[in-house]
N, C-alpha and C positions, 0 to 999 in steps of 0.2 A: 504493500500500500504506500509506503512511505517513498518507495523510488518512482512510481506512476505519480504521487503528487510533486515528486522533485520535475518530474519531467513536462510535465504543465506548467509549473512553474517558471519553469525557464522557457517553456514556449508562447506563453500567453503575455505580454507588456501591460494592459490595461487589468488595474485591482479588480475592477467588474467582473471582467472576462476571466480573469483566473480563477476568483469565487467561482462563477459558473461550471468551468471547466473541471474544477478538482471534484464539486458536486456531481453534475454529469456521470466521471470518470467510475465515482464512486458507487453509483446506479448501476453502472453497467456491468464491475466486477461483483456487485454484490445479485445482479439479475443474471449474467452470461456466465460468473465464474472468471478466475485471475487471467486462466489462459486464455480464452476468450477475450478477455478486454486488453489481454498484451497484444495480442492478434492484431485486432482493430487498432493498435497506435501505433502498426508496420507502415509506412507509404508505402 
């Protein structure tokens, strides 16, 4: 959890957007599962 919110953190600039973003993240690893949501923040 804590290296998926490092990694938003460094990609999102706007406080807003990285609130969002780490929220988001956090939906998806706890609905899809870690590996799943590591999947989806592959390009």
């Amino acid at each position: 959890m804590n290296d998926i919110d490092i990694l938003v953190i460094k990609k999102e600039e706007p406080p807003t957007s990285r609130i969002t973003s780490i929220k988001n993240i956090n939906v998806e690893v706890t609905s899809l599962g870690l590996n799943d949501a590591l999947e989806a923040l592959k390009p």
